[in-house]
C-alpha positions as CSV (number, residue, x, y, z in Angstrom):
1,X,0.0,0.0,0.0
2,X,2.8,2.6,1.0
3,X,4.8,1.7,-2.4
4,X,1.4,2.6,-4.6
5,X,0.7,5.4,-2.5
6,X,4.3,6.5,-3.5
7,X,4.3,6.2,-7.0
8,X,0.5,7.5,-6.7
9,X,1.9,10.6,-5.5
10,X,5.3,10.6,-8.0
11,X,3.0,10.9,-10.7
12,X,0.7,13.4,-9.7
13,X,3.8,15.7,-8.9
14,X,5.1,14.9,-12.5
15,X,1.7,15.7,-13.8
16,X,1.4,18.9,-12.0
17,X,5.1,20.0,-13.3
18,X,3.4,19.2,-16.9
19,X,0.4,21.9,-16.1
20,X,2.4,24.0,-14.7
21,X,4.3,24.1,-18.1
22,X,1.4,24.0,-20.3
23,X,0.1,26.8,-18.3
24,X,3.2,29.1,-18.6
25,X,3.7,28.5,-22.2
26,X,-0.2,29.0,-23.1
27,X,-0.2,32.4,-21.1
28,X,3.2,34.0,-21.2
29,X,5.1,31.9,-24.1
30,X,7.4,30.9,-21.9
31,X,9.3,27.5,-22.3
32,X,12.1,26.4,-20.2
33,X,14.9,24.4,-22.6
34,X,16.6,21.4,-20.8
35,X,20.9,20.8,-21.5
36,X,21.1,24.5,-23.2
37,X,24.9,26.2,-22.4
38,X,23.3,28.9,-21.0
39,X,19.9,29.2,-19.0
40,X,18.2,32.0,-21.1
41,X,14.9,33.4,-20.5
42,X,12.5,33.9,-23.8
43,X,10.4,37.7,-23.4
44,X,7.5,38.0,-26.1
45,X,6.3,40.9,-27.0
46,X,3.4,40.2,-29.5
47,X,0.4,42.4,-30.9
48,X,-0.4,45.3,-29.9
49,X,0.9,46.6,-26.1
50,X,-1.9,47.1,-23.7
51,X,-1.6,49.9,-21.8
52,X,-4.3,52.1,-19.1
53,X,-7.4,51.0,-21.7
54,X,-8.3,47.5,-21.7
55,X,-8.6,46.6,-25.6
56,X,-11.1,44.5,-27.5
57,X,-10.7,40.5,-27.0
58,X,-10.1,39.9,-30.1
59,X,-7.0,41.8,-30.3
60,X,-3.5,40.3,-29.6
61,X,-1.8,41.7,-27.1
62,X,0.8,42.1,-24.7
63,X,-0.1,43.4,-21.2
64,X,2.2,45.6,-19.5
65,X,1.1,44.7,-16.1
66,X,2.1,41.0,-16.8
67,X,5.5,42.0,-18.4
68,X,6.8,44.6,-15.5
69,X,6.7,42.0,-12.6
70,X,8.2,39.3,-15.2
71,X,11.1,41.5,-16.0
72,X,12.1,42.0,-11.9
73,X,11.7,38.0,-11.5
74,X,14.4,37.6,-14.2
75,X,16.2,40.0,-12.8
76,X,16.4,38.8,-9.5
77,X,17.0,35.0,-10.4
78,X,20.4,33.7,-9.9
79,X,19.5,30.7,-12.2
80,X,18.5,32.7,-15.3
81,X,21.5,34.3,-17.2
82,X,20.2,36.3,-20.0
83,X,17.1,37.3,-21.6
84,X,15.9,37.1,-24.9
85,X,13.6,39.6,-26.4
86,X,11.6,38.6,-29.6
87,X,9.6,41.1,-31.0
88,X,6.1,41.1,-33.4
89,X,4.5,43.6,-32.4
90,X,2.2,46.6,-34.1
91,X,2.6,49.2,-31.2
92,X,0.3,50.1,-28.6
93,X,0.1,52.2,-25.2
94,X,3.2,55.1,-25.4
95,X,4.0,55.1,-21.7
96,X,3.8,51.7,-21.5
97,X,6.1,50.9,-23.9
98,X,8.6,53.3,-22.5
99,X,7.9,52.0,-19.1
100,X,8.8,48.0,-20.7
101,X,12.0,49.7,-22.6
102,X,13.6,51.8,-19.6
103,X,13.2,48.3,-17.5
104,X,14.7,46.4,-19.9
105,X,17.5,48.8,-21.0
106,X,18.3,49.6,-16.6
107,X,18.7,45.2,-16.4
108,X,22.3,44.4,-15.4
109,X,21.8,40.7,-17.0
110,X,22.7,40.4,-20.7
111,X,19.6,41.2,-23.2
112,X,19.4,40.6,-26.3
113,X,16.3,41.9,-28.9
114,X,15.3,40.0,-32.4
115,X,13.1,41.7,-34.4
116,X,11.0,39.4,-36.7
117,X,7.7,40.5,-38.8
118,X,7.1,43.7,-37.5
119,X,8.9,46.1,-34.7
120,X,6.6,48.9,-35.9
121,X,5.7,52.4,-33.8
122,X,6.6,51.8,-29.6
123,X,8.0,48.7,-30.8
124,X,11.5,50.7,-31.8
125,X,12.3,51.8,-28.1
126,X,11.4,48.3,-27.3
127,X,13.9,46.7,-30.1
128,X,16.8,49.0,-29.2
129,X,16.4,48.7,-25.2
130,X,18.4,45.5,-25.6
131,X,22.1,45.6,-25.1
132,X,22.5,43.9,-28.8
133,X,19.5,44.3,-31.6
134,X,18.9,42.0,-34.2
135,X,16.4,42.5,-37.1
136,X,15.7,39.9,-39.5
137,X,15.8,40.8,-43.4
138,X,12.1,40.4,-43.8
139,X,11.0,42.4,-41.0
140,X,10.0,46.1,-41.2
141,X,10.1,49.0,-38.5
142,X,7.6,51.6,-38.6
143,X,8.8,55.1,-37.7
144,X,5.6,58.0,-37.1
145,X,4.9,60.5,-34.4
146,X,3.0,60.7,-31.8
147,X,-0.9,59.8,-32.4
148,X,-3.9,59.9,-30.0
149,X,-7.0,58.5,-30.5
150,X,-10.4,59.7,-28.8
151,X,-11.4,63.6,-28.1
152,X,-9.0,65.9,-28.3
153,X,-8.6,69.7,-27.1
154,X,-7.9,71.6,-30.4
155,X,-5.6,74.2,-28.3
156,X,-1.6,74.9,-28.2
157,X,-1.0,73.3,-24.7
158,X,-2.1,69.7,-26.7
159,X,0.3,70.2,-29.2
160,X,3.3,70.6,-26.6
161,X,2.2,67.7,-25.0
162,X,2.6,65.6,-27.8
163,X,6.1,67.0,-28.7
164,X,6.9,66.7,-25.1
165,X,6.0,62.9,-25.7
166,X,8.2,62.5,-29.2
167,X,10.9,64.1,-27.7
168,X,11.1,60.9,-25.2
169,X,11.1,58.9,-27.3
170,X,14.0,60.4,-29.7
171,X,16.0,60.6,-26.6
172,X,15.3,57.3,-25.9
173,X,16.0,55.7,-29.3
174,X,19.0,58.0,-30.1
175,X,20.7,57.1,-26.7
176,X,20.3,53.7,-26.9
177,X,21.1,53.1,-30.7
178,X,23.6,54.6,-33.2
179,X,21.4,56.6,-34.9
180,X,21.2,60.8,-34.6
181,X,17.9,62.6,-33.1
182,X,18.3,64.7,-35.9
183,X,18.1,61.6,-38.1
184,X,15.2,59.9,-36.8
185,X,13.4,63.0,-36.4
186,X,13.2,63.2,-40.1
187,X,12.7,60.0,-40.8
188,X,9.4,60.4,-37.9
189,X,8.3,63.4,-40.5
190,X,8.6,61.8,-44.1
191,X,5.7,63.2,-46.0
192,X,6.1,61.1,-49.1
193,X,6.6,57.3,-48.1
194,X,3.4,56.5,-46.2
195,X,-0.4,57.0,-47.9
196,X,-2.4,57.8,-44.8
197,X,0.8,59.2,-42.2
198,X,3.6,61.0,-41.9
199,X,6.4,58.6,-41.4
200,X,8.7,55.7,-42.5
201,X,8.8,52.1,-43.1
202,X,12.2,50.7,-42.8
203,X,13.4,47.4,-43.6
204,X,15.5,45.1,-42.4
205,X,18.6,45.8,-43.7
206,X,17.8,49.4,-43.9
207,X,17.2,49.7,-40.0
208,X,20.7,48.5,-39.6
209,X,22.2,50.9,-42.2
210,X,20.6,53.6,-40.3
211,X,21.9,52.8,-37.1
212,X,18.4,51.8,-35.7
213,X,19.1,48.2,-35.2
214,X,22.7,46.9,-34.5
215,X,23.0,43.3,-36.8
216,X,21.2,41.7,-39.6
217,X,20.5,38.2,-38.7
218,X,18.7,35.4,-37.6
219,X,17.7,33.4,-34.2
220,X,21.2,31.8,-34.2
221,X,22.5,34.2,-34.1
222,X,20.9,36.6,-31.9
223,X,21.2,33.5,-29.4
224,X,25.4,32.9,-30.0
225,X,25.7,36.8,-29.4
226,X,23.6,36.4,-25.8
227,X,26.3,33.2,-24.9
228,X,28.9,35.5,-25.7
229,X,27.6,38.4,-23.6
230,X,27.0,35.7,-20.6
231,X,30.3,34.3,-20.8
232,X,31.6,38.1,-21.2
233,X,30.1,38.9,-17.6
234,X,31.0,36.0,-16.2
235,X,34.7,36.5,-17.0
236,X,34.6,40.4,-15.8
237,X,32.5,39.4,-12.4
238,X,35.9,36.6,-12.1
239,X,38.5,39.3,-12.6
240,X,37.0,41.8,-10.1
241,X,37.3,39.2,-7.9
242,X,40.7,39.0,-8.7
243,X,41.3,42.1,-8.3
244,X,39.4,42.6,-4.8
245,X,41.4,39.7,-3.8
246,X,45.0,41.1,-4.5
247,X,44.1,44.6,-3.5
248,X,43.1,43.4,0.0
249,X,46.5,41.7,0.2
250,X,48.4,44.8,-0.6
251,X,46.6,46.2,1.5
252,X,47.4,43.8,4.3
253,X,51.1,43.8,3.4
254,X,51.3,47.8,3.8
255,X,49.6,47.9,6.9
256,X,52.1,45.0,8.3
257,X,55.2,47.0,7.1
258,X,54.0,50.2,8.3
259,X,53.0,48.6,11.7
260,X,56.9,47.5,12.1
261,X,58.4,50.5,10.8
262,X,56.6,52.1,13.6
263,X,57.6,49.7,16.3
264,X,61.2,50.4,14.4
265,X,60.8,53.7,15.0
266,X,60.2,53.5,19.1
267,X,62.9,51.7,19.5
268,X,65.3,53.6,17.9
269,X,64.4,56.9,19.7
270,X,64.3,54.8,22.9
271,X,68.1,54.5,22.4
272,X,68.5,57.6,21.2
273,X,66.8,58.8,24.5
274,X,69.3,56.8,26.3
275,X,72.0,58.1,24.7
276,X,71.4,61.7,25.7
277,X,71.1,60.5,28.6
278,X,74.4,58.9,29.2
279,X,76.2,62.0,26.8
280,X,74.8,64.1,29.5
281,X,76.4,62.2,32.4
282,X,79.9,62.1,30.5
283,X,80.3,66.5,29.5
284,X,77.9,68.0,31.8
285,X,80.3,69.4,35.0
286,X,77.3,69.4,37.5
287,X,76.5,65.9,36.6
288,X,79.3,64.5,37.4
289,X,80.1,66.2,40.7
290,X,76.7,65.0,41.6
291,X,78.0,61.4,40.8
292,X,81.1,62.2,42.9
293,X,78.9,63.1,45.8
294,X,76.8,60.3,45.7
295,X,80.0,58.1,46.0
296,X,82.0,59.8,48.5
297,X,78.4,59.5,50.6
298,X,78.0,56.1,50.1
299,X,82.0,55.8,51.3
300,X,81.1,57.3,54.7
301,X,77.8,55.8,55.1
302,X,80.0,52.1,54.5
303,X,82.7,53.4,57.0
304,X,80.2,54.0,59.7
305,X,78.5,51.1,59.6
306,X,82.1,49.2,60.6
């Protein structure tokens, strides 16, 4: 009975493992790979980004509220040792985007961004966040400013506010790419490329030509560059160790030395001390006739006593 109820229980822990899998891969996309090199975590950022406004089931998308909390647990877990950030997405919610991006891009484990189908609007901050950005030939990034759907206030002070916005996000993309704000500014304010907008639609290969978008290639070899960026860290984190380690042994050996030139030190003006002392006795007239008294008084104090 104690052996069934054993391999009873064996099986309903293997079998909760299995949900528990099923579960994270149906809501999150996440999949953990057995006998990798590296333990990686895989990030997807799919749709269209949900922000303050809850959108339409039907819609795809990617829910900031969900992908905050994720990013901390990664970055927090010893056992995880990069991320992986693979992006499809059509845009979405301004601030949240920048929130995702500015979490991402402040991580101090390696990232590394793919771009594949479609990086397009928020999704650029999001695809140049990552320490390394990959784009895939096929893919396109969609570059437009700042648009706001619903009722507006036709006044001035709106108008700031969205160029308050853009600026953001140039600052953003331009300090975390190669690419000039003066660049993508224009590229945000092509009249002549897009039919309904102002903007541009960059592909692959021109993203990286631009500066947008670090490397051209595939999942290979977006995943060889994050084990090269792991193994980089690694090696740094061992030689600060190092480094810590000899330092504090320098350290040790001055204070040692220091320690016996003072002791050193004492000594010698002990003797010095001594020798004035006895120079004193041997040239000094009154120090010597005091010696003589002290003699000739111990003399007559001997005498007396016989």
């Amino acid at each position: 009975m104690n052996k069934n109820n054993i391999t009873n229980n064996e099986q309903t822990d293997e079998e909760n493992e299995e949900q528990a899998v099923t579960c994270q891969v149906s809501d999150n996309g996440i999949f953990a790979s057995e006998n990798a090199k590296h333990n990686i975590h895989c990030l997807n950022v799919i749709g269209q980004i949900e922000g303050h406004y809850i959108l339409p089931p039907q819609n795809k998308t990617t829910k900031y509220e969900h992908i905050m909390p994720a990013l901390v647990a990664i970055e927090q877990d010893m056992s995880i040792d990069g991320l992986l950030i693979i992006l499809n997405t059509v845009g979405g919610d301004v601030e949240a985007g920048l929130a995702i991006s500015e979490l991402i891009a402040g991580m101090s484990k390696p990232t590394v961004s793919i771009v594949v189908g479609g990086g397009h609007s928020i999704g650029v901050p999001l695809a140049v966040s990552a320490r390394k950005s990959f784009i895939v030939p096929s893919a396109t990034m969609t570059i437009h400013p700042v648009r706001m759907n619903g009722l507006l206030l036709g006044i001035p002070q709106t108008l700031s506010y969205f160029e308050r916005m853009q600026e953001r996000i140039i600052n953003f993309v331009s300090k975390n790419s190669r690419i000039k704000p003066e660049r993508f500014r224009e590229l945000m304010m092509k009249k002549d490329e897009l039919v309904m907008d102002v903007g541009s639609v960059l592909d692959g290969e021109t993203a990286v030509n631009e500066g947008l978008i670090d490397s051209l290639g595939g999942l290979s070899d977006a995943v060889q560059c994050l084990y090269s960026l792991i193994e980089q860290q690694k090696t740094d984190k061992e030689s600060t160790k190092r480094t810590k380690y000899s330092t504090g042994k320098t350290v040790s050996k001055k204070r040692a030395s220091s320690a016996t030139a003072k002791t050193d030190t004492k000594t010698a003006g002990k003797g010095k001390a001594t020798a004035r002392v006895s120079t004193f006795r041997e040239y000094h007239p009154s120090a010597q006739r005091a010696e003589m008294r002290a003699k000739r008084g111990a003399e007559n104090v001997s005498d007396r006593c016989r």
